[in-house]
N, C-alpha and C positions, 0 to 999 in steps of 0.2 A: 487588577488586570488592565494594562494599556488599551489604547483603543483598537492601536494596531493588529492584536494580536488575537482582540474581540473579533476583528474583520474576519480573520485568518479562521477562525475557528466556526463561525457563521458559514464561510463561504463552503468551507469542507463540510460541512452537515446537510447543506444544500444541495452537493455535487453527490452526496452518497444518496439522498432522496431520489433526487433525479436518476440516478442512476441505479435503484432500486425496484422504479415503478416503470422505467422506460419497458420492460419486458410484459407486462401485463398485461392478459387476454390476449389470441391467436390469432393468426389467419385464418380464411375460409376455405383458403385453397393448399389440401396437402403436398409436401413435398413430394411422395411417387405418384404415378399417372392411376388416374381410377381403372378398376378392372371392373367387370361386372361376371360374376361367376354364374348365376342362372335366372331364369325368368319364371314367376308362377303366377297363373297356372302358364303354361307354353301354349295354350289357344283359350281365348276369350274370347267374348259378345263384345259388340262398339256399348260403352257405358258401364261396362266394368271395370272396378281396382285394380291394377296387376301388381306385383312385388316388383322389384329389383334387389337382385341382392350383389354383394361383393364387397370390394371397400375402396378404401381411398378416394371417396366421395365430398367429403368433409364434412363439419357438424351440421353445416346448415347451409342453405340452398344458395342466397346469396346472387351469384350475377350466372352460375354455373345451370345446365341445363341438359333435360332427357331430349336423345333424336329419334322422333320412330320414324324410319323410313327417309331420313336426311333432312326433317322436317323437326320445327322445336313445337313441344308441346307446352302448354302454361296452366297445364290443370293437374296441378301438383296436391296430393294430399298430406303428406309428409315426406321430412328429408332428414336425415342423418348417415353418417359416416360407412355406416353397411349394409343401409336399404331406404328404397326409396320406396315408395306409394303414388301412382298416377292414375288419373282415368283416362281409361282408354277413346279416343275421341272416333269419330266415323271416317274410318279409312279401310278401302272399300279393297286388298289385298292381304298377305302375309306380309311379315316386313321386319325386320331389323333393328332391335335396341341397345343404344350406345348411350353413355353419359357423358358429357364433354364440362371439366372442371377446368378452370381456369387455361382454357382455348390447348390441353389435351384432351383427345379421345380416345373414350376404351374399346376394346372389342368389342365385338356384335352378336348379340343371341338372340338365336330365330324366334319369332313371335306369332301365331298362326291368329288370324284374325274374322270374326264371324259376325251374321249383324248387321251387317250394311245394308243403310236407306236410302236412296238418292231424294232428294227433293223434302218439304215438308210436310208431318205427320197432323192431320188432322183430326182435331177432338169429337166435331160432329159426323163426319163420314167413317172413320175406322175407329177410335176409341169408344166412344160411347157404341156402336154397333156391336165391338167385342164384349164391354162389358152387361149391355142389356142382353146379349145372348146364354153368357154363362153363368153370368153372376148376379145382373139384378133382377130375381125370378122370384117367385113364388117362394117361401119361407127363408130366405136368404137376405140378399142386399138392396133390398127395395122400400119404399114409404116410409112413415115414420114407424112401424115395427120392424126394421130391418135388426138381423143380427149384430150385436158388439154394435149396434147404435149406428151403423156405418151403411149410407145409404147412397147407392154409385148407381144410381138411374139417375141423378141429375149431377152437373158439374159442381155446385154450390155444396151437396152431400158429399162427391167425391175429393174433394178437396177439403171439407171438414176432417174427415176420417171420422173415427169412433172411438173405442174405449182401449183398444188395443194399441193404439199408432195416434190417436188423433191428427194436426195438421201435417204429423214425418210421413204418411201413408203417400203422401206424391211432396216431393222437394226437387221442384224446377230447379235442372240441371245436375241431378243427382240420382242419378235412376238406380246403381248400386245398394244405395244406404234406403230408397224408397219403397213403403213398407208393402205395399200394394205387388213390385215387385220381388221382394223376398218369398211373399207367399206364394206366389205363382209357383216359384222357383220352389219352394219346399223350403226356403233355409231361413223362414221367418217363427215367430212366436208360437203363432195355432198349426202348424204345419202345411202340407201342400194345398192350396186352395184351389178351383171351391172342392166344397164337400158335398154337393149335389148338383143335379142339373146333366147336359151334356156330357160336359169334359169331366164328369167325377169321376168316370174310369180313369180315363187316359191324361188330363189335367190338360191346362192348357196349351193349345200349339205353339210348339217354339216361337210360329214365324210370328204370332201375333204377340206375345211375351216382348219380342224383342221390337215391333212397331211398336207395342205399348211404349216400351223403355224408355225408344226412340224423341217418344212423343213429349216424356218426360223432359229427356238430355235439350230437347227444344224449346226449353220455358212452362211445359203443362200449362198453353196457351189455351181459351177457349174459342176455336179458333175451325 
């Protein structure tokens, strides 16, 4: 075989590589406009998860972005192509959520919004007063015989957690997934907490659940 023809046959084996791999892996941004078909739940607490669903999103999140209220949020939990996961930040109205991929926007579905704190939640004046009221009491969550090990009369205890949650029982900036509020909430491990004291009937008040939260989405400062 000449050399020429060496060239020749090089050069074509090249051009089909190249032109074989030049298609590999996608864009981020699909070709029709994102829709967003519903919102859940359709009213949330400030510091809760909310879904998006629909599609035409794209795999991955990328430079594209959620607007609640005309406004971009950056506290994304997950993204893919037909739903999205966001925590809902403190916005202190109802409001409007749209997903804008690659600078289209989708429609808008109503989002009712609960929960709002203005200013910030202090750990010595209103945390810790909630929790030595309900919670760190007598056979419960107090001293070194506290229940499940978990002892929320002091900050140092309540940020240990116990045998249930350990250190996930408060996650600055994560009030959602934080275990302390799940239980309040009923939708944690042991059920709705506490189990004695005051609020054992009634469980704890909303408005103080959601300062707590609050107080969380705020660093769970000791502060």
């Amino acid at each position: 075989m000449n050399s020429v023809l060496r060239i020749f046959i090089v050069a074509g084996m090249t051009g089909t590589l190249l032109f074989g791999c030049k298609d590999l892996g996608s864009s981020s941004v699909p070709t029709q406009p994102p829709v967003v078909f519903s919102v859940s739940p359709s009213t949330a607490a400030v510091g809760d998860t909310i879904r998006i669903m629909g599609s035409n999103f794209g795999p991955v999140q990328a430079s594209s972005e959620v607007l609640l209220a005309n406004c971009s949020t950056a506290v994304i939990i997950s993204w893919n192509d037909s739903e999205i996961r966001v925590k809902l930040p403190n916005i202190a109205a109802n409001l409007a959520v749209r997903v804008n991929v690659g600078s289209r926007i989708s429609n808008s579905v109503a989002l009712g919004v609960t929960g709002f704190i203005s200013g910030n939640v202090s750990y010595a004046a209103e945390v810790r007063s909630t929790l030595n009221y309900g919670c760190a009491i007598s056979g419960c969550h107090i001293g070194s015989s506290a229940v499940s090990g978990f002892d929320q009369s002091t900050y140092a205890g309540l940020r240990a957690g116990g045998v249930n949650y350990g250190p996930n029982v408060v996650i600055p900036g994560d009030s959602t997934n934080s275990g302390i509020i799940r239980e309040m909430r009923g939708i944690g491990i042991v059920g709705r907490m506490p189990f004695g004291g005051p609020w054992q009937a009634s469980g704890v008040p909303d408005s103080l659940i959601r300062r707590t939260a609050r107080w969380i989405q705020q660093g769970a400062l000791y502060n």
